[in-house]
TIKEFI-476754 format. One line per field, with one value per residue (C-alpha): residue in three letters; residue number from 0; z, x, y. Coordinates in steps of 0.5 Angstrom, whole numbers, plus 500, padded with zeros to 3 digits. Layout:
N
drense <- (ALA | ...);
pavex <- (NUM | ...);
c3 <- (Z | ...);
c1 <- (X | ...);
c2 <- (Y | ...);
END
This chain:
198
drense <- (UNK | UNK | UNK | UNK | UNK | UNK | UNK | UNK | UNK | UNK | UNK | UNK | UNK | UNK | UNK | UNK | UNK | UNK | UNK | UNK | UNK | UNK | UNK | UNK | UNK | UNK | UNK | UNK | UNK | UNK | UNK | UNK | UNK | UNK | UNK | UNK | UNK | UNK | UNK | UNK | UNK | UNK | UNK | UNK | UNK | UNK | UNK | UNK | UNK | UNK | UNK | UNK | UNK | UNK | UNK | UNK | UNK | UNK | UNK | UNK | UNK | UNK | UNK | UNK | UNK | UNK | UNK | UNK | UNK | UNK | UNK | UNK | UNK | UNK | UNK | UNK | UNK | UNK | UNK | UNK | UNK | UNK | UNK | UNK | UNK | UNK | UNK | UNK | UNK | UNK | UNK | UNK | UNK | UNK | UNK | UNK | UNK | UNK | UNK | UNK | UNK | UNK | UNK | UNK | UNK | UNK | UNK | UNK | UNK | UNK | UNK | UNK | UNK | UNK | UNK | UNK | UNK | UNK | UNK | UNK | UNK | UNK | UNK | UNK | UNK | UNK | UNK | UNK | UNK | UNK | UNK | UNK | UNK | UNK | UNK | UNK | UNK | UNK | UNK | UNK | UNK | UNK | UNK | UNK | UNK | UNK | UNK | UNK | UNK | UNK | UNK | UNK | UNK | UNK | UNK | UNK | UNK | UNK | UNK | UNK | UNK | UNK | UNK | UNK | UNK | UNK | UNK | UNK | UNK | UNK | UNK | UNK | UNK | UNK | UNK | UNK | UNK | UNK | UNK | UNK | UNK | UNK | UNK | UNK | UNK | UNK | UNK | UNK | UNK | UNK | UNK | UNK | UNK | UNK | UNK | UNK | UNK | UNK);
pavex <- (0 | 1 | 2 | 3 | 4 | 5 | 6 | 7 | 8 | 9 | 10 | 11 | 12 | 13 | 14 | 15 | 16 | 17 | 18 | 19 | 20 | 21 | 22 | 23 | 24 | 25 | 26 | 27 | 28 | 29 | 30 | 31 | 32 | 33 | 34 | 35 | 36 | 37 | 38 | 39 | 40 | 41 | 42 | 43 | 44 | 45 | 46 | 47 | 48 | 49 | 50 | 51 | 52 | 53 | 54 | 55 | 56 | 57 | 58 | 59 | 60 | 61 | 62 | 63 | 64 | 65 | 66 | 67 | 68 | 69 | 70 | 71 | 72 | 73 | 74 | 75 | 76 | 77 | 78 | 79 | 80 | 81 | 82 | 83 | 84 | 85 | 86 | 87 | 88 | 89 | 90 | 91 | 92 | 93 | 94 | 95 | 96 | 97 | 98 | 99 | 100 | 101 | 102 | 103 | 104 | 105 | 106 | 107 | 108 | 109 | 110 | 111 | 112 | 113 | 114 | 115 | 116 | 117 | 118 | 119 | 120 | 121 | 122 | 123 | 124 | 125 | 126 | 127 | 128 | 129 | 130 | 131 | 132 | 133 | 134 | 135 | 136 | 137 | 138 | 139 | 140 | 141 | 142 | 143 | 144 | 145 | 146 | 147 | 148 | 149 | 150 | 151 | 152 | 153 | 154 | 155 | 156 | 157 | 158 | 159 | 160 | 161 | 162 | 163 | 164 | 165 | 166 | 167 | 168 | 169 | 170 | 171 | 172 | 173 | 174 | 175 | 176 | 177 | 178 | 179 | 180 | 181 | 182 | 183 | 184 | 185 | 186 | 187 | 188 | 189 | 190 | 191 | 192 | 193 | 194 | 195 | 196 | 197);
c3 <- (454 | 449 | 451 | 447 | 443 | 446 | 443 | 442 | 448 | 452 | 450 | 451 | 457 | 459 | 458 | 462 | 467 | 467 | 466 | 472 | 476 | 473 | 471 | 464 | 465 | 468 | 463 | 457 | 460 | 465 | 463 | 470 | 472 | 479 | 477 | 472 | 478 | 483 | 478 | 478 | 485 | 487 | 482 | 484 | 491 | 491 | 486 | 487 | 484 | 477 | 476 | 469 | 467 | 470 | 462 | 460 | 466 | 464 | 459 | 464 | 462 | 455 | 455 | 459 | 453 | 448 | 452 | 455 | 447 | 443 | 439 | 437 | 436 | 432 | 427 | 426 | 423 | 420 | 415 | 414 | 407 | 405 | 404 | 396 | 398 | 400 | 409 | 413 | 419 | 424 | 420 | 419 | 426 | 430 | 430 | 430 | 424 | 419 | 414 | 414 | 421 | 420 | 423 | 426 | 433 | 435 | 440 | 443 | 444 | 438 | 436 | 433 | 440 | 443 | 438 | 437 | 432 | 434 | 429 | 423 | 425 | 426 | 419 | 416 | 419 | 417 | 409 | 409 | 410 | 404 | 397 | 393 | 399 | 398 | 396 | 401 | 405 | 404 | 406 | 413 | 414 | 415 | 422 | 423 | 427 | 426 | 424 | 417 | 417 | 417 | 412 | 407 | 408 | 411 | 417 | 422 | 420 | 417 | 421 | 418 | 415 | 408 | 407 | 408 | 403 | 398 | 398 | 397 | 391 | 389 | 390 | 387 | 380 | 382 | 378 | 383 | 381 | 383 | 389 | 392 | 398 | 398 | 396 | 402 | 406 | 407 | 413 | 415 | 409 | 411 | 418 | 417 | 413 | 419 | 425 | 423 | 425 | 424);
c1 <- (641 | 643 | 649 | 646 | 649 | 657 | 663 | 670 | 673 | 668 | 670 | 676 | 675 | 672 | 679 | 683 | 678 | 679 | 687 | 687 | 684 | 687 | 681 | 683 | 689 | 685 | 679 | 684 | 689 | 682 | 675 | 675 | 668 | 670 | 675 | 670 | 665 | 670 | 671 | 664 | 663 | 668 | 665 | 658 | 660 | 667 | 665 | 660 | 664 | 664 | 658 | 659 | 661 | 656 | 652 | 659 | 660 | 651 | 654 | 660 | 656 | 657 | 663 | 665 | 662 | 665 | 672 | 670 | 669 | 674 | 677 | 672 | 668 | 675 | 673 | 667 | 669 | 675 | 671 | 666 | 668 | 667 | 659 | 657 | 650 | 644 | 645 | 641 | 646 | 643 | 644 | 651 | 652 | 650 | 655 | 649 | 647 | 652 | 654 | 661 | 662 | 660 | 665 | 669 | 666 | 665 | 659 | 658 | 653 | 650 | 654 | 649 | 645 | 651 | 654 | 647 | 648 | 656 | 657 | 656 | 662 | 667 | 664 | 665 | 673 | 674 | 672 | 677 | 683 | 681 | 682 | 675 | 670 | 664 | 657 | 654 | 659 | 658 | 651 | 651 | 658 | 652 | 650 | 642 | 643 | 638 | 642 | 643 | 637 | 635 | 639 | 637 | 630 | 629 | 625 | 628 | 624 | 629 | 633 | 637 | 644 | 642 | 636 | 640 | 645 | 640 | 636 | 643 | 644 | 638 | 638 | 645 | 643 | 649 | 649 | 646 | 651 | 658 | 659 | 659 | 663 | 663 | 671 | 672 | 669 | 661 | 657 | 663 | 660 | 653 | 656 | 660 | 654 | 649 | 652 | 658 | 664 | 671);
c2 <- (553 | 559 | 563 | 568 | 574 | 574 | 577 | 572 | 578 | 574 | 568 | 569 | 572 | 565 | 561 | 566 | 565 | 557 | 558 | 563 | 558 | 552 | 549 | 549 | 544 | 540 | 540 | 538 | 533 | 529 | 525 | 523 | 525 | 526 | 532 | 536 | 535 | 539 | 544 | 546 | 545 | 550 | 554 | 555 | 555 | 561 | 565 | 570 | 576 | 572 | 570 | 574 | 566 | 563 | 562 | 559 | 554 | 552 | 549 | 545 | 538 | 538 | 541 | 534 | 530 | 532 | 531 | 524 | 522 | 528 | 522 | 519 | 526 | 528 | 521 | 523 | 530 | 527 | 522 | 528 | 529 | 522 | 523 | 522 | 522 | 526 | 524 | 529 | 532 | 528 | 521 | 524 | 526 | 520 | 513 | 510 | 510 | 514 | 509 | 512 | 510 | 503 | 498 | 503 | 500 | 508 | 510 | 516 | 521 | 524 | 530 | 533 | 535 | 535 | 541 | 544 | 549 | 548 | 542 | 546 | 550 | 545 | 542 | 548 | 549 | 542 | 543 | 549 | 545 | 540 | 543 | 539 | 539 | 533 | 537 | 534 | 535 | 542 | 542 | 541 | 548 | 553 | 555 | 555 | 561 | 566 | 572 | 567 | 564 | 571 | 575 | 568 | 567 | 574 | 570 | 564 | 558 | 554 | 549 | 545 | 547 | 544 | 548 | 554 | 552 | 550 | 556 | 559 | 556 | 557 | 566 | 566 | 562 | 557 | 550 | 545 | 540 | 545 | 545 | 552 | 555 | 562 | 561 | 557 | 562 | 558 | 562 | 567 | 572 | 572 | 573 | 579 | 583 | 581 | 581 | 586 | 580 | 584);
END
């Protein structure tokens, strides 16, 4: 289920929902099944008049996920710039398989089908904060979105992240050994010519 074109006043006004409710204080501090259960019930029985949410709390399961496992998902990103091999995202993503999670007796659900097109968002933030970021990391901080996918290969039909980067570097004559960023900036440019973002 895609939200679908939504603005960060939107977003925010979800978040004061949940505040106003007190269902935000519970979705941070419990992982407890039953407590997010209650949340969702009382929802979808009591608020008739704001159904304007109703694409956000569609999204209520995996928002659970990631908090019932938020430590682990945080390892996963954390140890993300450590990658000096080509890795697909979803090798990378899954604590089954990525190398760099190997004997840290992490198991949770994929990240990846988790965060969707989301984990290249948090990839992108975590790189920000470190000053010589792995290429390959690099490679997986650029949303598939359409709008980018569009303003890159002027149709949607690239799905990875790492393809989006390449044919960047590609338009761009970029030495394919440097590592490119758009001066720590990664998709935010393409998003603000393509989608007019303040």
């Amino acid at each position: 289920m895609r939200i679908g074109r939504k603005t960060i006043n939107q977003d925010r006004g979800f978040l004061e929902f949940l505040q106003s409710k007190g269902w935000l204080a519970t979705m941070i501090n419990s992982e407890e099944p039953d407590d997010w259960m209650e949340i969702f019930i009382d929802y979808m029985e009591n608020s008739s008049s704001e159904q304007e949410f109703l694409p956000w709390m569609q999204q209520f399961f995996i928002l659970f996920i990631v908090r019932r496992h938020i430590n682990e998902y945080i390892i996963i990103f954390r140890d993300i710039n450590k990658i000096q091999n080509p890795i697909s995202m979803d090798v990378l993503l899954n604590s089954r398989s990525n190398p760099l999670l190997q004997g840290h007796g992490i198991d949770v659900p994929m990240v990846n089908r988790t965060f969707k097109i989301g984990a290249s968002m948090v990839i992108r933030e975590v790189l920000r904060k470190i000053e010589q970021p792995s290429k390959y990391a690099v490679e997986h901080a650029f949303m598939p979105k359409q709008s980018i996918k569009m303003a890159v290969f002027g149709n949607d039909n690239a799905d990875t992240s790492d393809q989006i980067y390449r044919e960047i570097v590609k338009k761009l004559n970029i030495d394919k050994n440097k590592v490119f960023t758009f001066g720590g900036y990664y998709d935010i440019p393409i998003l603000v010519y393509k989608e007019g973002i303040n």
